[in-house]
N, CA, C and O of each residue as an XYZ file, in Angstrom:
560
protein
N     112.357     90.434     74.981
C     112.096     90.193     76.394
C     113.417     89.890     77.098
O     114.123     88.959     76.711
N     113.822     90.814     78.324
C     114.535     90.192     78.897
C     114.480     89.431     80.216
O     113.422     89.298     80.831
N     115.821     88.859     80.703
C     115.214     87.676     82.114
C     114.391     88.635     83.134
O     113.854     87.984     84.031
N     114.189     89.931     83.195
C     113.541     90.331     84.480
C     112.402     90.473     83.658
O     111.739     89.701     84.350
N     111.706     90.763     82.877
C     110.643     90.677     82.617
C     109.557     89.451     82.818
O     109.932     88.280     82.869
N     108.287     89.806     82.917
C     107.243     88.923     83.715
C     106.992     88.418     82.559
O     107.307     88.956     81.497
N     106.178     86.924     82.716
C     105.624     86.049     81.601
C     104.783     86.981     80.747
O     104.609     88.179     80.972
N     104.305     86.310     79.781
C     103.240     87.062     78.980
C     101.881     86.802     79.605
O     101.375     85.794     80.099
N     101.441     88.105     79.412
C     100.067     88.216     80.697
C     100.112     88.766     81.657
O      99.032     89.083     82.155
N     101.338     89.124     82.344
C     101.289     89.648     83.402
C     101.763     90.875     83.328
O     102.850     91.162     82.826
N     100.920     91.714     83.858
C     101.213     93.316     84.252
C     101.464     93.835     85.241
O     101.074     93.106     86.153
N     102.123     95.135     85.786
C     102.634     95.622     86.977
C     100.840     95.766     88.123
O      99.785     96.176     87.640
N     100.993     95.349     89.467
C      99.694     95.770     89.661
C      99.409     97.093     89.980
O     100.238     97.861     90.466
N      98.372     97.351     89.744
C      97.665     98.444     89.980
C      97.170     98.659     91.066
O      96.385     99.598     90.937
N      97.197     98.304     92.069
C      97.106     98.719     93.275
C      98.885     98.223     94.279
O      99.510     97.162     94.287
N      99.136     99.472     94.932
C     100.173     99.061     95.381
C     100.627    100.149     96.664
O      99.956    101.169     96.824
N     101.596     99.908     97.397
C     102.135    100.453     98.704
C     103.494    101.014     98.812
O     104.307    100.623     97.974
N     103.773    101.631     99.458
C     105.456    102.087     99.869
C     105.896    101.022     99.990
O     106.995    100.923     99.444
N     105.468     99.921    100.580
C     106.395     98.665    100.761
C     106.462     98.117     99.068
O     107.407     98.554     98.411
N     105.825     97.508     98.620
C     105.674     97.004     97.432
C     106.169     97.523     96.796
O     107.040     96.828     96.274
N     106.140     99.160     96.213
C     107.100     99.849     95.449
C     108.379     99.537     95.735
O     109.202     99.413     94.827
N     108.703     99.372     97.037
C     110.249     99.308     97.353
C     110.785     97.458     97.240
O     111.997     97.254     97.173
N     110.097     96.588     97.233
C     110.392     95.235     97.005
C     109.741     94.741     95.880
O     109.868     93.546     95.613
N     109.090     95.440     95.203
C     108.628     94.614     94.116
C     109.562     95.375     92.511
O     110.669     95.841     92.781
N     109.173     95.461     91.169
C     107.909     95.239     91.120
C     106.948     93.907     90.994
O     107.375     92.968     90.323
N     105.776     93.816     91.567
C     105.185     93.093     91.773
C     104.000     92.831     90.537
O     103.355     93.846     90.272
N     103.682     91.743     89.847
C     103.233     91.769     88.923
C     101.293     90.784     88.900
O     101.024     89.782     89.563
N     100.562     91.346     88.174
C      99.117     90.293     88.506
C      98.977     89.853     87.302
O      99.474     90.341     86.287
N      98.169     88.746     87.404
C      97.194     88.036     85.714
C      95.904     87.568     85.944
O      95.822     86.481     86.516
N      94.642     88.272     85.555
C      93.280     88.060     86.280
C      93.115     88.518     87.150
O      94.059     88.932     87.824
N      91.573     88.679     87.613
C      90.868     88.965     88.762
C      90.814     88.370     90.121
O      91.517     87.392     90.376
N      89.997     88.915     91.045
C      89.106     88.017     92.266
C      90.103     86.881     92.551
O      91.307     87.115     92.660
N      89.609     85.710     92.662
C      90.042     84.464     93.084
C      90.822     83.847     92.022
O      91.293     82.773     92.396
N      91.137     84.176     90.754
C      91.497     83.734     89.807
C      92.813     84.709     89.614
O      93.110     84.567     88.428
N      93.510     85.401     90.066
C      94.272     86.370     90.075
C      95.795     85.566     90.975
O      95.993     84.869     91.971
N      96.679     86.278     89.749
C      97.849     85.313     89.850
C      98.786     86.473     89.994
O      98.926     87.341     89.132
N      99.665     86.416     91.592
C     100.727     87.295     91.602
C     101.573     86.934     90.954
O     101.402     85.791     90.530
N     102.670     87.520     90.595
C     104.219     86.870     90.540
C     104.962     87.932     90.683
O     104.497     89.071     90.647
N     106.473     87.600     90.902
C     107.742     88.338     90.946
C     108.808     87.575     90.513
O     108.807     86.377     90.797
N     109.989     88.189     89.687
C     111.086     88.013     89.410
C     112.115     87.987     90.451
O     112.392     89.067     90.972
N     112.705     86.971     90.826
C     113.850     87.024     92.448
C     115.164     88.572     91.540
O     115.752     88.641     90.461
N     115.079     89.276     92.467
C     116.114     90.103     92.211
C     117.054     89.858     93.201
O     116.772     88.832     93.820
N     118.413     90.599     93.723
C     119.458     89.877     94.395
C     118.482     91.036     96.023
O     118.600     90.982     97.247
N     117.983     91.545     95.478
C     117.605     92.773     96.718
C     116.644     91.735     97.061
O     116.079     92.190     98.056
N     116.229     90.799     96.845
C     115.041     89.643     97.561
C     115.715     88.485     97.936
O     115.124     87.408     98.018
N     116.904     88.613     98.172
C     117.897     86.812     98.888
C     118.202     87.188    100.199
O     118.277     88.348    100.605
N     118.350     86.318    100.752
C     118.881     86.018    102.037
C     120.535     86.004    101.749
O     121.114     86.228    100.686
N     121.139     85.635    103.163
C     122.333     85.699    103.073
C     122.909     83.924    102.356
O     124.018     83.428    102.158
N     121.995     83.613    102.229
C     122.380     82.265    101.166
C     121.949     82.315     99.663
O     122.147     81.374     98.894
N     121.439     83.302     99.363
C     121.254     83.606     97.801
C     119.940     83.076     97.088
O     119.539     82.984     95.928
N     119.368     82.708     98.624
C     117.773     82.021     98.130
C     116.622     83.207     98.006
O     117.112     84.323     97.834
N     115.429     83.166     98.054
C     114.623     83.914     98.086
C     113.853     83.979     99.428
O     113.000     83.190     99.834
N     114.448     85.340    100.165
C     114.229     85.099    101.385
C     113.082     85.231    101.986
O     112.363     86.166    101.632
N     112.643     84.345    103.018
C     111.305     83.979    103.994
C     109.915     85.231    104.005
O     108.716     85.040    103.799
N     110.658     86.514    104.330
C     109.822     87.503    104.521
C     109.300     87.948    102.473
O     108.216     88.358    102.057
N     110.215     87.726    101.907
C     109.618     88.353    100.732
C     108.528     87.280    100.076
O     107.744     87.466     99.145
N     108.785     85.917    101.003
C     107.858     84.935    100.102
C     106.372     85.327    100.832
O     105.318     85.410    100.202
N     106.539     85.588    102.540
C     105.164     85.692    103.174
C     104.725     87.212    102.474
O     103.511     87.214    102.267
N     105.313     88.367    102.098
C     104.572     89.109    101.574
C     103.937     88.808    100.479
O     102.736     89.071    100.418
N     104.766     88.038     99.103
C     103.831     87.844     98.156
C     102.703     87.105     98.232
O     101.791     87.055     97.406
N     102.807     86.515     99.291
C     101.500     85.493     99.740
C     100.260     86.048    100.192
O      99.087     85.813     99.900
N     101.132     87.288    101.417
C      99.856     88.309    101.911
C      99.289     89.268    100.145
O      98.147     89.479     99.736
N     100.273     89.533     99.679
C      99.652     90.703     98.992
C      98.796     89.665     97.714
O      97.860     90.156     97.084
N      99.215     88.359     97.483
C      97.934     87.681     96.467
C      96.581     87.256     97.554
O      95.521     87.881     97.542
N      96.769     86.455     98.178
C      95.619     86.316     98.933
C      94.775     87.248     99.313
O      93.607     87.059     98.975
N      95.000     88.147     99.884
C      94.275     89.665    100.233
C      93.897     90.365     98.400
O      92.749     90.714     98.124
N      94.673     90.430     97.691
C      94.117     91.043     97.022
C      93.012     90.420     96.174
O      92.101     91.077     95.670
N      93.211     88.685     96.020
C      92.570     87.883     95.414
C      90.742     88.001     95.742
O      89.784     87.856     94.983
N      90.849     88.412     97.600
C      89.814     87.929     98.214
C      89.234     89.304     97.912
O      88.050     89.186     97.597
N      89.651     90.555     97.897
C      89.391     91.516     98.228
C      88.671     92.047     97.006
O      87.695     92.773     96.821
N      89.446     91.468     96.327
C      89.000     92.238     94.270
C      87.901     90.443     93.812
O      87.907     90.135     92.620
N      87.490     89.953     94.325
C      86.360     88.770     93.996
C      84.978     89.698     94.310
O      83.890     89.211     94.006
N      85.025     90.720     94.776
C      83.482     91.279     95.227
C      83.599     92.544     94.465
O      84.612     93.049     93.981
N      82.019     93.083     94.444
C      81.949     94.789     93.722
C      80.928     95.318     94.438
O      79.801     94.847     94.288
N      81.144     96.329     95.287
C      82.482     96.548     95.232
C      83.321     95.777     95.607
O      82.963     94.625     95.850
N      84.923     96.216     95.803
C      86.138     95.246     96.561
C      86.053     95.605     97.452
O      85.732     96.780     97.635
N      86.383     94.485     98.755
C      86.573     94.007    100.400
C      87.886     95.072    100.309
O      88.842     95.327     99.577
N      87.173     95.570    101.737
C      88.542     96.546    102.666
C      88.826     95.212    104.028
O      88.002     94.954    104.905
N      90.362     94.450    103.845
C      90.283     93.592    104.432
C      91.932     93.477    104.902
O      92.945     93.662    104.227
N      91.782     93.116    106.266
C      92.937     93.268    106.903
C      93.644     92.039    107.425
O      93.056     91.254    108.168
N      95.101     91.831    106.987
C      95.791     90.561    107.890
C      95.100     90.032    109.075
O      95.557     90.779    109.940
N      94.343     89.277    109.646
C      94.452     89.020    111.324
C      95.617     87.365    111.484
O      96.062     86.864    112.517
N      95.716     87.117    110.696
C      96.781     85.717    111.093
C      97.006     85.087    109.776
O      96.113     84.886    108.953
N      98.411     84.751    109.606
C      98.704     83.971    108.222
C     100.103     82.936    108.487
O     101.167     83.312    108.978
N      99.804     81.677    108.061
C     100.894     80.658    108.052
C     101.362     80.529    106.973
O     100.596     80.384    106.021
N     103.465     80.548    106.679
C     103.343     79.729    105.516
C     104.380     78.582    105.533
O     105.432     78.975    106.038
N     104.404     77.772    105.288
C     105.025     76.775    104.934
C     106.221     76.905    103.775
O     106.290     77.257    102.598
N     106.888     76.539    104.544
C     108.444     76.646    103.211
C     108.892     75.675    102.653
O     109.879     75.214    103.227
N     108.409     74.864    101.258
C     108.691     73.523    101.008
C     109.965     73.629     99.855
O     110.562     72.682     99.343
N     110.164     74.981     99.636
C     111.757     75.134     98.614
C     111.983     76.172     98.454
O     111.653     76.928     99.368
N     112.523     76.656     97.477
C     113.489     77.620     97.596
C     113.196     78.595     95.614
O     112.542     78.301     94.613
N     113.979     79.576     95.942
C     113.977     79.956     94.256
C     115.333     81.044     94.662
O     115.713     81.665     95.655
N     115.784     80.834     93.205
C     116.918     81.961     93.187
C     116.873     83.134     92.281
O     115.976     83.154     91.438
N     117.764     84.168     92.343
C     117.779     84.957     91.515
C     117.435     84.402     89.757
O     118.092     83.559     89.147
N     116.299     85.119     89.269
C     116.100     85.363     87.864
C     114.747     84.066     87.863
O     114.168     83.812     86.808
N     114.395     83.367     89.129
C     113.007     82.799     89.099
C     111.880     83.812     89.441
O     111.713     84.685     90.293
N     111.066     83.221     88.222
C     109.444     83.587     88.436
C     108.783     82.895     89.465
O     108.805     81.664     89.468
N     108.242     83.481     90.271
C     106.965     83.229     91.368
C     106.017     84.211     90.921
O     105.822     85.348     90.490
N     105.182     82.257     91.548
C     104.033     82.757     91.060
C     102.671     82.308     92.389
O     102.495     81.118     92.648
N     102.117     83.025     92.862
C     101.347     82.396     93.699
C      99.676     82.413     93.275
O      99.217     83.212     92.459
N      99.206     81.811     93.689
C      97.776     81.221     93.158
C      96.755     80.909     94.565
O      97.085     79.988     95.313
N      95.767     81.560     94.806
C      94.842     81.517     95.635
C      94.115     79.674     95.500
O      93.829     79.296     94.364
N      93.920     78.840     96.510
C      93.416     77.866     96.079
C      92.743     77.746     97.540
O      93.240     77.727     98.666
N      91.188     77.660     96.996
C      89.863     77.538     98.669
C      90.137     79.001     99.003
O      91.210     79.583     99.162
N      89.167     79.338     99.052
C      89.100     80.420     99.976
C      87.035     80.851    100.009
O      86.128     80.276     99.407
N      86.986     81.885    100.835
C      85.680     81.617    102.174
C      85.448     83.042    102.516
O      85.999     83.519    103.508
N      84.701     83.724    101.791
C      83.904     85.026    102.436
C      83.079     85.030    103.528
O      82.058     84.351    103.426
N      83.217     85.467    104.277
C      81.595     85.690    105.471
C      81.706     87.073    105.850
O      82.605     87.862    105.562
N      80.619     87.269    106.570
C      80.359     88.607    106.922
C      81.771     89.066    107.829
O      82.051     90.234    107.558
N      82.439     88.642    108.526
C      83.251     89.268    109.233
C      84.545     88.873    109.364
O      85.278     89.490    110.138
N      85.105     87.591    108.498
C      85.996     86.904    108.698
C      86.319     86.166    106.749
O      85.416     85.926    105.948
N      87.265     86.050    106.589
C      87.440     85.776    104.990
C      88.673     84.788    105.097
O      89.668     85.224    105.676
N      88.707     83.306    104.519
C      90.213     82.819    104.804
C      90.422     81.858    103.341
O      89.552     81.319    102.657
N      91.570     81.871    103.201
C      92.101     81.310    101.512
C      93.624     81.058    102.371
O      94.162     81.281    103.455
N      93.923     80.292    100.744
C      95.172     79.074    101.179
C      95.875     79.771     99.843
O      94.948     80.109     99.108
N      97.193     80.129     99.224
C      97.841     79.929     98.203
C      98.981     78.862     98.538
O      99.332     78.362     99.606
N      99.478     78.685     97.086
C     100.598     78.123     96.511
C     101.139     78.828     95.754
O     100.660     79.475     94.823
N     102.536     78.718     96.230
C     103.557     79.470     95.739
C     104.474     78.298     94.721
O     104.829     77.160     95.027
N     104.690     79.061     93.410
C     105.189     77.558     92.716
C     106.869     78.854     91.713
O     106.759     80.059     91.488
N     107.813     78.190     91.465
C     108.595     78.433     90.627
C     108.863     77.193     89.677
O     109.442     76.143     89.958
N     108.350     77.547     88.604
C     108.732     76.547     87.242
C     107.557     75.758     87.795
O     108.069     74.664     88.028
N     106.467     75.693     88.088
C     105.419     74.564     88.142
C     105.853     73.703     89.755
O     105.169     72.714     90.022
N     107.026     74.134     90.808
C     107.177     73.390     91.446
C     106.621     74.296     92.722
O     106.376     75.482     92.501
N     106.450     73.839     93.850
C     105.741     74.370     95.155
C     106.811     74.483     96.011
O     107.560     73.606     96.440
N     106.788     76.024     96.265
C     108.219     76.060     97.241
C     107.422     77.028     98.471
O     108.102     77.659     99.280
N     105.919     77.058     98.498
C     105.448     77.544     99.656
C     103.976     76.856     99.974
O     103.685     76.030     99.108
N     103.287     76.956    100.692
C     102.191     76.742    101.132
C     101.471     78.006    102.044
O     101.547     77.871    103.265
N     100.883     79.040    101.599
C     100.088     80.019    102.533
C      98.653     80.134    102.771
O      97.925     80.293    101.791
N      98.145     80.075    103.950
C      96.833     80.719    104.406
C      96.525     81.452    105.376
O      97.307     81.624    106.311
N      95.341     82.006    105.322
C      95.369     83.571    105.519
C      94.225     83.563    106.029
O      93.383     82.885    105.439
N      93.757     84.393    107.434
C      92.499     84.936    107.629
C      92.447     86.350    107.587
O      93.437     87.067    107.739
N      91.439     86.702    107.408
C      91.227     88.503    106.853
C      90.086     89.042    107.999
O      89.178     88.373    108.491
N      90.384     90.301    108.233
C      89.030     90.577    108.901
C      88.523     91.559    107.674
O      89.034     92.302    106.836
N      87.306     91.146    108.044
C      86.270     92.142    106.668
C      86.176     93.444    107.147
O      85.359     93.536    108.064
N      86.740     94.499    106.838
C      86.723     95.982    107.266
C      85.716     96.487    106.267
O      85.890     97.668    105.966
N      84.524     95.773    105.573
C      83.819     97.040    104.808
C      84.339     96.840    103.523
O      85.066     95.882    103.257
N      83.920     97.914    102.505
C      84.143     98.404    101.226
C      85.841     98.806    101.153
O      86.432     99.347    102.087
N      86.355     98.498    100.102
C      87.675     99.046     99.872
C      87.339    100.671    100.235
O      86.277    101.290    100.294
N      89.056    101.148    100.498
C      89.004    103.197    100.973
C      89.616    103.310     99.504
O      89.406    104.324     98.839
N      90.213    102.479     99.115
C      91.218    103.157     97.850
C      91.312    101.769     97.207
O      91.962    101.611     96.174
């Protein structure tokens, strides 16, 4: 194993985007609500201070939460950003694992909202939640 490789358990995901291909790879462990993103900080994910920069933390946040909420049903929710906060309580550098984790989250007919935590080494360097609009059945 080397340092860019993901913990044991985690695999490349299987569902993914032009964006994601180009900033990730992005890695899952489990299903539904129990489904754990992570990523390895590469230097193509720092800011100009060598941290792990703001926008790559709110995507991994959008792409676990959404996918968490989306893959909990069968079929899976076709479900779209409408508003997401995150909180920046630290930092990670090149060759840290993130890992974010869905914690509360709330299906209804037209509206879906969940909270993650973003942790490197067991510590919390984000806080995200998310409302979704329910578009239906997954297209793909």
């Amino acid at each position: 194993m080397t340092t860019d490789d993901p913990p044991s358990g985690f695999a490349p995901l299987l569902r993914t985007s032009p964006l994601l291909d180009a900033l990730g790879p992005f890695y899952g462990r489990g299903r539904g609500l129990d489904l754990v993103v992570g990523l390895r900080v590469a230097q193509k994910h720092t800011n100009a201070r060598g941290t792990l920069h703001g926008g790559v933390v709110a995507t991994l946040s959008d792409v676990a939460l959404g996918y968490a909420l989306a893959f909990s049903t069968d079929p899976p929710l076709g479900l779209v950003t409408a508003s997401m906060t995150v909180d920046y309580t630290g930092s990670a550098r090149v060759g840290h694992w993130v890992e974010a984790r869905v914690d509360g989250a709330r299906i209804g007919r037209t509206l879906a909202f969940a909270n993650a935590w973003l942790t490197v080494g067991g510590t919390r360097i984000a806080r995200a939640s998310a409302v979704f609009v329910v578009a239906g059945p997954a297209t793909r």
